[in-house]
Residue frames as qw, qx, qy, qz and C-alpha x, y, z in Angstrom:
[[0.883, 0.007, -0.451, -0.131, 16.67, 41.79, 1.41],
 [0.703, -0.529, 0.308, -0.363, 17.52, 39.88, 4.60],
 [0.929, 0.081, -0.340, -0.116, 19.81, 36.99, 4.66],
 [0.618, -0.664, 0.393, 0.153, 22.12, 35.04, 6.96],
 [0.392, 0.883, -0.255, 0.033, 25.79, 35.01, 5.84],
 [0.643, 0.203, -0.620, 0.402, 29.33, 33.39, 6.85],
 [0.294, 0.115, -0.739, 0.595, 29.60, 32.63, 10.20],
 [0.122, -0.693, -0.692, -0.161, 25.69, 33.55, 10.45],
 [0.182, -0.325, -0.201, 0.906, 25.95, 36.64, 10.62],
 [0.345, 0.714, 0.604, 0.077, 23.15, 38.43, 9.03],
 [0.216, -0.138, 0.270, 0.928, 23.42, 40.87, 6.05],
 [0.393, 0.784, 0.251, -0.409, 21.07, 43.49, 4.37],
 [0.325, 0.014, 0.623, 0.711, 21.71, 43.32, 0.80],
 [0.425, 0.677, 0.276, -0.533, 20.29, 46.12, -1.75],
 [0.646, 0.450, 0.493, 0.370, 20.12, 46.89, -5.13],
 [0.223, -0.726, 0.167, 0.629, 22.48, 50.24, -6.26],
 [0.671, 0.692, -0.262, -0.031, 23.32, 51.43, -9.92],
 [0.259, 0.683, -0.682, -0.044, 26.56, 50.36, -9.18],
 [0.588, 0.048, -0.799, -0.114, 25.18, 46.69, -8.60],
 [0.729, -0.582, -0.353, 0.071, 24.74, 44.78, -4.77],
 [0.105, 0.639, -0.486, 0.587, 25.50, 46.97, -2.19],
 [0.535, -0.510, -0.598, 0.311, 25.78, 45.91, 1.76],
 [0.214, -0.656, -0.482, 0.540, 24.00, 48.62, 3.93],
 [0.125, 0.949, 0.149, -0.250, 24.05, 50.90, 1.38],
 [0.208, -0.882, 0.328, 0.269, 27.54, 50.84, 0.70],
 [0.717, 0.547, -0.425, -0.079, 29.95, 49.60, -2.32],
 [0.934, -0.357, 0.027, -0.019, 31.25, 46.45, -1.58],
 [0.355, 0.872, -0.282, 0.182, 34.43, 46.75, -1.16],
 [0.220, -0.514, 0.810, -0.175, 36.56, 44.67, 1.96],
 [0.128, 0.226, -0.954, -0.151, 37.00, 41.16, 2.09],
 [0.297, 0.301, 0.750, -0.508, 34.10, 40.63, 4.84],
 [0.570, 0.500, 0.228, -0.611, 31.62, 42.26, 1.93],
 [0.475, 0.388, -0.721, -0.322, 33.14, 39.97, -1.03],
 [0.041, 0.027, -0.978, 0.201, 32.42, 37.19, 0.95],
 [0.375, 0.355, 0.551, -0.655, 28.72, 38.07, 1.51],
 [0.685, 0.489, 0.090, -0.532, 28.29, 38.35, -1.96],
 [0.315, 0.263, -0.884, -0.223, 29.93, 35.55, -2.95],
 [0.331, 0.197, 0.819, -0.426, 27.89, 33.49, -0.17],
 [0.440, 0.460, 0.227, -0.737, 24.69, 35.36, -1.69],
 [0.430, 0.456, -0.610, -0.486, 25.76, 34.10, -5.27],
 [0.001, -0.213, 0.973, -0.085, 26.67, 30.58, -3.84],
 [0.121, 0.163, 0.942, -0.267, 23.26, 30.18, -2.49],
 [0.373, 0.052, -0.244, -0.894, 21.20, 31.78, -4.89],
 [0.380, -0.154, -0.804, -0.430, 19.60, 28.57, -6.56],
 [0.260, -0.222, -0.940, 0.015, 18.13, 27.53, -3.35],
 [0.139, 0.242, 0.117, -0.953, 16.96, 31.26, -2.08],
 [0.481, 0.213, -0.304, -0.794, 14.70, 31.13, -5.05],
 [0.627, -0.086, -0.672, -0.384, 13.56, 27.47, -5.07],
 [0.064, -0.164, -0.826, 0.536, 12.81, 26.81, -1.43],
 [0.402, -0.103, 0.002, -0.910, 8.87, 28.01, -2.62],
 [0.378, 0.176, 0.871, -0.259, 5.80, 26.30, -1.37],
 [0.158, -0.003, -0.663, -0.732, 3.65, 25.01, -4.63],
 [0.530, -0.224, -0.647, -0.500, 1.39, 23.19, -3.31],
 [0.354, -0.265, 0.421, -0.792, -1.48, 22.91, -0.29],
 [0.418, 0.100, -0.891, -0.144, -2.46, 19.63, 0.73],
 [0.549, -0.291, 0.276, -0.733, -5.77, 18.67, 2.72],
 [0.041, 0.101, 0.944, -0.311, -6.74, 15.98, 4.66],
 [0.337, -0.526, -0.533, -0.571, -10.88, 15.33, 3.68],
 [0.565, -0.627, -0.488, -0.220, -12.64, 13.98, 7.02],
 [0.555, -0.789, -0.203, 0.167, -12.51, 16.62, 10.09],
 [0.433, -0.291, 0.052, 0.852, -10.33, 19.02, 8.32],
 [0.057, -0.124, -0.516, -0.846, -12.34, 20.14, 5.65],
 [0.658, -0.330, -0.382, -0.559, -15.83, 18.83, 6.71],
 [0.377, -0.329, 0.712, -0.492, -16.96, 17.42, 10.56],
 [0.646, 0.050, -0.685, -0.333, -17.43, 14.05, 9.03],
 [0.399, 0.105, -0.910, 0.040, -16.30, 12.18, 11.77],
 [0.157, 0.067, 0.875, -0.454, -18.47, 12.60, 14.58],
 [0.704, 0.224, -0.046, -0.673, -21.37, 12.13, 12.36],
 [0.716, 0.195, -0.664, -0.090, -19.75, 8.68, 11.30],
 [0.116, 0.074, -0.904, 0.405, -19.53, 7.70, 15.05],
 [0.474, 0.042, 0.100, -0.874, -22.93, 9.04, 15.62],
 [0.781, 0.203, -0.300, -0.508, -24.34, 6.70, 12.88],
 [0.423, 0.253, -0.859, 0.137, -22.01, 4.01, 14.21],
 [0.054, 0.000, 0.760, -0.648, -23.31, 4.23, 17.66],
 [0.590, 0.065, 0.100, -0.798, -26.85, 4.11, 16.67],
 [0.667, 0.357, -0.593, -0.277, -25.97, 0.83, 14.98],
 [0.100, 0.141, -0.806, 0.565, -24.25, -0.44, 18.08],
 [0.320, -0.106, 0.292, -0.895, -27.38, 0.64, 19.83],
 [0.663, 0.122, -0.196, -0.712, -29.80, -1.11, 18.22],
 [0.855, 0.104, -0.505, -0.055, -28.00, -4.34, 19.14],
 [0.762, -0.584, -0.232, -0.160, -27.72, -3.81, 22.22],
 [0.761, -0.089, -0.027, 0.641, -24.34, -2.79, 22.47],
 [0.012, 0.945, -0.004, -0.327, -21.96, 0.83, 22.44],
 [0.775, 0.072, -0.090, 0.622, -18.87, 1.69, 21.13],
 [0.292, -0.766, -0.035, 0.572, -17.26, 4.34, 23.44],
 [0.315, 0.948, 0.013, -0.035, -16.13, 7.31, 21.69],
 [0.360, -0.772, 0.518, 0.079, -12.67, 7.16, 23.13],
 [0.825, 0.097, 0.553, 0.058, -12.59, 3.65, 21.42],
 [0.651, 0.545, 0.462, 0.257, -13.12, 5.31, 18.21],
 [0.105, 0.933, -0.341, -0.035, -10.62, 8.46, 18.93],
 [0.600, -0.563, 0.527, 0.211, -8.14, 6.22, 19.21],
 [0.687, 0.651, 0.205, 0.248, -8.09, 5.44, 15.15],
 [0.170, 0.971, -0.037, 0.162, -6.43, 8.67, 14.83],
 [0.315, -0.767, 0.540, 0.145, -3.11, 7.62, 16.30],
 [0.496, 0.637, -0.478, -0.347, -0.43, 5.90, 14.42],
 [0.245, 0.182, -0.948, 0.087, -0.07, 2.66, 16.65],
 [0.550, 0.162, 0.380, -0.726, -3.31, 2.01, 16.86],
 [0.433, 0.160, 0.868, 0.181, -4.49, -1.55, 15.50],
 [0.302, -0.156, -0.388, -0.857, -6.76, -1.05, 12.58],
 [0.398, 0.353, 0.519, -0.669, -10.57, -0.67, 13.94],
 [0.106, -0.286, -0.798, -0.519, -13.49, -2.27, 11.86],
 [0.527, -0.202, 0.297, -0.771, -16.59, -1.25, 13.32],
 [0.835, -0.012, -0.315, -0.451, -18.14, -4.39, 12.02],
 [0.735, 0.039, -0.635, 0.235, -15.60, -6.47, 13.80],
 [0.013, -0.118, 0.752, -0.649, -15.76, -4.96, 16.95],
 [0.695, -0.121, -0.035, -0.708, -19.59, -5.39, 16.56],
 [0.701, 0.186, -0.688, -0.030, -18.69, -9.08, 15.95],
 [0.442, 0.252, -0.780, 0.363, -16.70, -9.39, 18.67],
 [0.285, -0.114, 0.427, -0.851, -19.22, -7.72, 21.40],
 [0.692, -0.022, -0.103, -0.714, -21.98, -10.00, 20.43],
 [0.425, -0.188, 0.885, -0.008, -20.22, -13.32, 19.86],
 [0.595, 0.536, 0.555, -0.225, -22.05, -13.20, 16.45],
 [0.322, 0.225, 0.653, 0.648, -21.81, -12.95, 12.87],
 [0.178, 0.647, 0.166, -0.722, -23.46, -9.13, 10.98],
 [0.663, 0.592, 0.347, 0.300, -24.34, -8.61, 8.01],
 [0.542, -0.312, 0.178, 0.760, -21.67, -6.50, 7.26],
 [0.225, 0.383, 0.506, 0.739, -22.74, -5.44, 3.64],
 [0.232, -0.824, -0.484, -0.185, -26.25, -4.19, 5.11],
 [0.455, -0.723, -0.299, 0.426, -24.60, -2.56, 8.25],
 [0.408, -0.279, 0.266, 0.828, -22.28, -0.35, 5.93],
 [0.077, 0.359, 0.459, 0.809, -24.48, 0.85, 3.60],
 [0.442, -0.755, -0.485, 0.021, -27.02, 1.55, 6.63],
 [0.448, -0.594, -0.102, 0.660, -24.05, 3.79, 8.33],
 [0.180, -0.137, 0.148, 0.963, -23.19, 5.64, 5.24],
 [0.008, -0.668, -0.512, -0.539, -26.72, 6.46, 4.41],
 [0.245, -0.890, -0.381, -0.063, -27.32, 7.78, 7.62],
 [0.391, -0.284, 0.019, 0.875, -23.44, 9.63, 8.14],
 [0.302, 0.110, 0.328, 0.888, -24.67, 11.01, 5.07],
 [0.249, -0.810, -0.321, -0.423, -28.09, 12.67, 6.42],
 [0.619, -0.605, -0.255, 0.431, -26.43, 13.58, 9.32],
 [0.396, -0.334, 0.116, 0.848, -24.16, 15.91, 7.38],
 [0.243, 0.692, 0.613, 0.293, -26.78, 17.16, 5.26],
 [0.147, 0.899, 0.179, 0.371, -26.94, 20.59, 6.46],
 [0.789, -0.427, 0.122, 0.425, -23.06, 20.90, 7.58],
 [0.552, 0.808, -0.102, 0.178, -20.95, 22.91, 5.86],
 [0.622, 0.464, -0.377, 0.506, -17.12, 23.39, 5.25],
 [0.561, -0.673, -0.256, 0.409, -15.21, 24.19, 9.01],
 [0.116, 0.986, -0.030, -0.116, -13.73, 27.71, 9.20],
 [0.180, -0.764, 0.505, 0.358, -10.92, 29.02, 7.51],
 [0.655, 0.103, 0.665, 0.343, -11.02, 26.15, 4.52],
 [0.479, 0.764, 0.425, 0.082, -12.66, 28.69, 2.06],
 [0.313, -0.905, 0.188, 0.219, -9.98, 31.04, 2.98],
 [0.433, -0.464, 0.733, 0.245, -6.99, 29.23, 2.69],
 [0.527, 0.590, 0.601, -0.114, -8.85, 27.66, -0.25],
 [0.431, 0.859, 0.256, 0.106, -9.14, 30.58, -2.36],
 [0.214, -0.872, 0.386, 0.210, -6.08, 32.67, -0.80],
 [0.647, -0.185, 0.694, 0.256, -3.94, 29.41, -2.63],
 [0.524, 0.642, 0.460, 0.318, -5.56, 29.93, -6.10],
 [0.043, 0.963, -0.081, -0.255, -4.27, 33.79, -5.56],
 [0.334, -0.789, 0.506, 0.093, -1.24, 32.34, -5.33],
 [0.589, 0.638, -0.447, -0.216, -0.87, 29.88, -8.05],
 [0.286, -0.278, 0.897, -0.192, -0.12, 27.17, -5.44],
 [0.513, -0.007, -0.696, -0.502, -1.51, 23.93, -6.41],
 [0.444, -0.239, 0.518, -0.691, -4.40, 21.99, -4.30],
 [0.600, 0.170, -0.761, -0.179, -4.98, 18.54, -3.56],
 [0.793, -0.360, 0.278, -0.405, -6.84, 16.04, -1.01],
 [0.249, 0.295, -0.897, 0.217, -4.83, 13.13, 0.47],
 [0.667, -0.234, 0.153, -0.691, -7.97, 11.15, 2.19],
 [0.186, -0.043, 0.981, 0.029, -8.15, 7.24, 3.74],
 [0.344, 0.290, 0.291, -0.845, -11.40, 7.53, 2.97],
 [0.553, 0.334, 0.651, 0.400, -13.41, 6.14, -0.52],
 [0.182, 0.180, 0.497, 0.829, -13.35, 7.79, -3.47],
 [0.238, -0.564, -0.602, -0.513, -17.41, 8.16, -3.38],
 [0.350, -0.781, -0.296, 0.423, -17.59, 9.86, 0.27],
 [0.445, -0.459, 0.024, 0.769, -14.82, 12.13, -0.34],
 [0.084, 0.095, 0.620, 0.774, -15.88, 13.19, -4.06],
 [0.128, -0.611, -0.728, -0.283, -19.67, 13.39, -3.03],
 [0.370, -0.717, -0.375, 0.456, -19.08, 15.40, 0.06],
 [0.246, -0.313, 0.198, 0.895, -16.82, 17.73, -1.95],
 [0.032, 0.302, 0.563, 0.769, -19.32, 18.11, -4.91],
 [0.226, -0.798, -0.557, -0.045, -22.61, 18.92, -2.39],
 [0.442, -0.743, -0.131, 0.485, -19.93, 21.90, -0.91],
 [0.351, 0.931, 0.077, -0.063, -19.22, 23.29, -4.01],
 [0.206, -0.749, 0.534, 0.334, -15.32, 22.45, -3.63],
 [0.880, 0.265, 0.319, 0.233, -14.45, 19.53, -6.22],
 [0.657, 0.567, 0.157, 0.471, -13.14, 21.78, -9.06],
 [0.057, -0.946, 0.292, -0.129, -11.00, 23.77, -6.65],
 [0.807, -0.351, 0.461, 0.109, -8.95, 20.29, -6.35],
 [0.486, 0.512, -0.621, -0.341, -5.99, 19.58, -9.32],
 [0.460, 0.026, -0.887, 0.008, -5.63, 15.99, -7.83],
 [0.816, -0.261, 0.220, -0.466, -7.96, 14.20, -5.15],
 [0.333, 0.298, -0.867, 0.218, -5.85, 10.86, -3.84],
 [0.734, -0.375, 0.223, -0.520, -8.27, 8.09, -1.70],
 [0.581, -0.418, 0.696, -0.060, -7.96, 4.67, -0.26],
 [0.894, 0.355, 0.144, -0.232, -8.34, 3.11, -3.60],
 [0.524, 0.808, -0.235, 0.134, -5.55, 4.79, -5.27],
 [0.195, 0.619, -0.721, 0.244, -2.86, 3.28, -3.21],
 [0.768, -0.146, -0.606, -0.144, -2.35, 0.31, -1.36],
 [0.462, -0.134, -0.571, 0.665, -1.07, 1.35, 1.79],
 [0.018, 0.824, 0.334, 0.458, -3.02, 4.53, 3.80],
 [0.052, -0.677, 0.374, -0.632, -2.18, 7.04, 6.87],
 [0.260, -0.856, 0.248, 0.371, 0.48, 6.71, 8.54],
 [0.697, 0.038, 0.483, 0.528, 1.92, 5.61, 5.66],
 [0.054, 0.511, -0.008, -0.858, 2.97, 8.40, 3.50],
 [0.441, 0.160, 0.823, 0.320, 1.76, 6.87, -0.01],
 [0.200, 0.759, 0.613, 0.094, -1.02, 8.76, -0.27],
 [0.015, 0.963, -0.025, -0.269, 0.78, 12.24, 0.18],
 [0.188, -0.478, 0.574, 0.638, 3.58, 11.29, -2.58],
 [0.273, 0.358, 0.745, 0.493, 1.45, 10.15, -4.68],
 [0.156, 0.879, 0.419, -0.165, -0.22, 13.41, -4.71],
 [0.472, -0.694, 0.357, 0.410, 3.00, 14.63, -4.62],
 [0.516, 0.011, 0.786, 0.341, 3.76, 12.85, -7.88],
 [0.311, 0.652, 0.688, 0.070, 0.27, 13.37, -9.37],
 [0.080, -0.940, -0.117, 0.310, 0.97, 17.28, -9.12],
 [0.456, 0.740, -0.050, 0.491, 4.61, 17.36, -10.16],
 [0.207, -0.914, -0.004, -0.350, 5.59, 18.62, -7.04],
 [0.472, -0.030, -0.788, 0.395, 8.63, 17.60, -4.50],
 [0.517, -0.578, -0.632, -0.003, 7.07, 16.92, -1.03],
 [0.474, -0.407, -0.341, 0.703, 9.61, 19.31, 0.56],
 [0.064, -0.190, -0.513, -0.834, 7.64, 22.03, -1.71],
 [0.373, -0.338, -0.612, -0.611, 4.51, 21.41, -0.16],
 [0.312, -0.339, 0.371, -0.806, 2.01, 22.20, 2.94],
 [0.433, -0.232, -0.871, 0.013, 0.38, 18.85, 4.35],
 [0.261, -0.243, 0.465, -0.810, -2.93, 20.16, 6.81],
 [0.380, -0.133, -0.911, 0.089, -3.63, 17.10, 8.84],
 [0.708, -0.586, -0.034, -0.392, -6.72, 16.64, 12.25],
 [0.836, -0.491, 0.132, -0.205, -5.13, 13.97, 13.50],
 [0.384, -0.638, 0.620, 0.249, -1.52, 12.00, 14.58],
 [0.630, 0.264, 0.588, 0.433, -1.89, 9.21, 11.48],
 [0.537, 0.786, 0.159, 0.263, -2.28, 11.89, 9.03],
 [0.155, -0.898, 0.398, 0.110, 0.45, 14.10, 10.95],
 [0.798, -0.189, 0.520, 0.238, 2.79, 10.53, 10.65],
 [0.661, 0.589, 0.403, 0.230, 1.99, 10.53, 7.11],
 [0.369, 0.914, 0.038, 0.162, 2.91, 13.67, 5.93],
 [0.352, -0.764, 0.535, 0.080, 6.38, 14.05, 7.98],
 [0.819, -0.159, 0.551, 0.019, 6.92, 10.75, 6.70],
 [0.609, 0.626, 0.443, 0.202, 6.60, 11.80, 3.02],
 [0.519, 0.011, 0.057, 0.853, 8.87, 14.89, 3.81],
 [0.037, -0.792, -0.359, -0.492, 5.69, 17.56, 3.73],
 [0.081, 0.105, -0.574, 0.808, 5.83, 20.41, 6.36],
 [0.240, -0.458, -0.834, -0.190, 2.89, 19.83, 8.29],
 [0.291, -0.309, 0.128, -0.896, -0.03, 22.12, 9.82],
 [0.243, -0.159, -0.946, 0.143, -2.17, 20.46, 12.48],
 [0.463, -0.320, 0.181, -0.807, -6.26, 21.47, 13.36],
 [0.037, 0.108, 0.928, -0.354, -7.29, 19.31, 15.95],
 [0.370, -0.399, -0.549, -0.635, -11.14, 18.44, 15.79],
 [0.726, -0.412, 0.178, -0.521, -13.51, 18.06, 18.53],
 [0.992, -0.126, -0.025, -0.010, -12.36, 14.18, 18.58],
 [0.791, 0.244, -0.244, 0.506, -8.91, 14.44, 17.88],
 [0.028, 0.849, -0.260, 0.459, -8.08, 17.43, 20.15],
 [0.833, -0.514, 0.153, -0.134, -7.20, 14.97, 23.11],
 [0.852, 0.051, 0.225, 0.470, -4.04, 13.12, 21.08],
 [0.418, -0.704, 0.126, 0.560, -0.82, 14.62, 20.93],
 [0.747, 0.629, 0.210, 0.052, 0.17, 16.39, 17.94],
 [0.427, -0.820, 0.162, 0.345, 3.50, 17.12, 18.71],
 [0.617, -0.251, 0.434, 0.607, 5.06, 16.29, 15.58],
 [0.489, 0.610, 0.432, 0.450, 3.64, 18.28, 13.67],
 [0.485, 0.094, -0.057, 0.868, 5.39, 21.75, 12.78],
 [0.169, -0.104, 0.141, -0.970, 2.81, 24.00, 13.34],
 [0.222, -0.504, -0.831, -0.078, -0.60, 23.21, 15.47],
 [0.150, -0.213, -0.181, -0.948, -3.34, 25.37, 15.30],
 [0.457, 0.212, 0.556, -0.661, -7.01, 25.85, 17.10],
 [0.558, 0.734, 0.289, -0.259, -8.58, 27.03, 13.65],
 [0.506, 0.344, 0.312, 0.727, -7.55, 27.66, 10.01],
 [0.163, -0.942, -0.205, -0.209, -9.43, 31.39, 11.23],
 [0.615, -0.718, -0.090, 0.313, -6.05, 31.41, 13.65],
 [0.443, -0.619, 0.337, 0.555, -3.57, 32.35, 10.91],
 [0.638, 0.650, -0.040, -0.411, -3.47, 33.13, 7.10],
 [0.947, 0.159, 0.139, 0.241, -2.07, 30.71, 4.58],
 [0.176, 0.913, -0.136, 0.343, 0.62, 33.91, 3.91],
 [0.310, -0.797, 0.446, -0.264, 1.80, 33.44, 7.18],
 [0.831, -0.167, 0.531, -0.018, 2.11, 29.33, 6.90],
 [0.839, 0.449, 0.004, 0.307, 3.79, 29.14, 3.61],
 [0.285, 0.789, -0.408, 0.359, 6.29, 32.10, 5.01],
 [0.678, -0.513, 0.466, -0.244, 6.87, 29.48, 8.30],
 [0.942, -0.009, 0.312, 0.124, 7.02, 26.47, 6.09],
 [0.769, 0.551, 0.012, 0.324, 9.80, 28.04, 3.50],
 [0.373, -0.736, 0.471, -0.313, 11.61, 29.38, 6.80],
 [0.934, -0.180, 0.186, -0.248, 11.98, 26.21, 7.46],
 [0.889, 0.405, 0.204, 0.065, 12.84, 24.90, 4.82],
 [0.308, 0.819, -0.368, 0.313, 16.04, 27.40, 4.52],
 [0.537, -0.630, 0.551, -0.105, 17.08, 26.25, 7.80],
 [0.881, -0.042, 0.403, 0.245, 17.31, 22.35, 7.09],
 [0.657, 0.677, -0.092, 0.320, 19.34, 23.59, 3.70]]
């Protein structure tokens, strides 16, 4: 075993019939009574600094939702003689960023009143042929299943509704790999606020500083720092342009690194700040 020691120095500590040795050897000067007193001192948190739980973001972490929802937006636009730039609609994705209706910027571009009701249920019908014959983005099934090895619990944190995020998961076969599933209903505040990743946080059982938050974009990175999670960041095709600098580890792909290697980064971590 490996640990750092008074004055950070780093010790090797085994196990000997004649109890903890250092390098091999019975402990026996002051310097090696001190190491294993340290060792004692800081047992509790040695052992409880473990990550439990593996928190996803739904839309463009799990599934390329979103540029099918601009897709279907912009066809809407279209049809009335209007656009809405793409850039417009990466720009959601950052944490000081007004909120964005589509229906009100439609509003405003016309100088008219929409039906609103119609125009929403018109976008999600057609997001939702659009993703018809989509499937999960790489490295979720992975990380996914490599988490259930591990007895780590798993949970979606999603602004989203309930009925996107819960349909999309049940056509992909993931639902019942979720213990909680947390949308914009279930709280009153969404990303960057952290609400939605302590109340999962809650829902589980779990503290936040316990737990892996893997965000697309800078509101969901906000969130999860905010809530105390260590965060993993895959940029999407839309979000890869905004800066994800605060999150602790940013990645191409889940394909770029195994969940092994991100739970032994995030509980690294986690020893430091202690």
């Amino acid at each position: 075993m490996r640990s750092t020691g008074p004055a950070g120095s780093e010790l090797r500590l085994r196990a000997s019939g004649r109890g903890e040795t250092l390098l091999g050897k019975p402990l026996a000067t002051r310097e090696e009574k001190a190491a294993l007193q340290w060792r004692s001192n800081n047992r509790i948190w040695l052992s409880e600094a473990v990550i439990r739980a593996l928190v996803f973001d739904f839309d463009g972490l799990i599934l390329d939702t979103q540029t099918a929802e601009h897709q279907a937006w912009q066809e809407i636009y279209l049809e009335h003689g209007s656009e809405l730039p793409l850039d417009q609609w990466r720009a959601c994705g950052t944490p000081n960023a007004p909120a964005f209706d589509p229906c009100d910027q439609l509003e405003r571009q016309l100088g008219e009143l929409v039906d609103r009701e119609q125009l929403c249920r018109r976008h999600r019908h057609r997001a939702t042929e659009l993703l018809g014959g989509r499937s999960i983005l790489p490295g979720v099934s992975e990380f996914i299943g490599r988490a259930r090895e591990r007895n780590m619990l798993l949970a979606v944190a999603s602004c989203s509704p309930r009925s996107w995020v819960q349909g999309n998961l049940q056509r992909l076969a993931l639902e019942s790999n979720f213990d909680v599933i947390r949308c914009a209903e279930d709280v009153s505040r969404v990303k960057p606020d952290p609400e939605l990743h302590l109340s999962v946080s809650r829902a589980l059982g779990v503290e936040p500083e316990d737990s892996i938050a893997i965000e697309d974009s800078p509101i969901g990175i906000a969130a999860a720092k905010a809530a105390g999670f260590y965060c993993v960041s895959i940029p999407n095709s839309l979000t890869r342009s905004l800066s994800m600098d605060a999150a602790d580890l940013v990645l191409v792909s889940l394909t770029a690194i195994t969940l092994d290697e991100v739970v032994e980064r995030a509980q690294r971590q986690g020893h430091q700040a202690c």
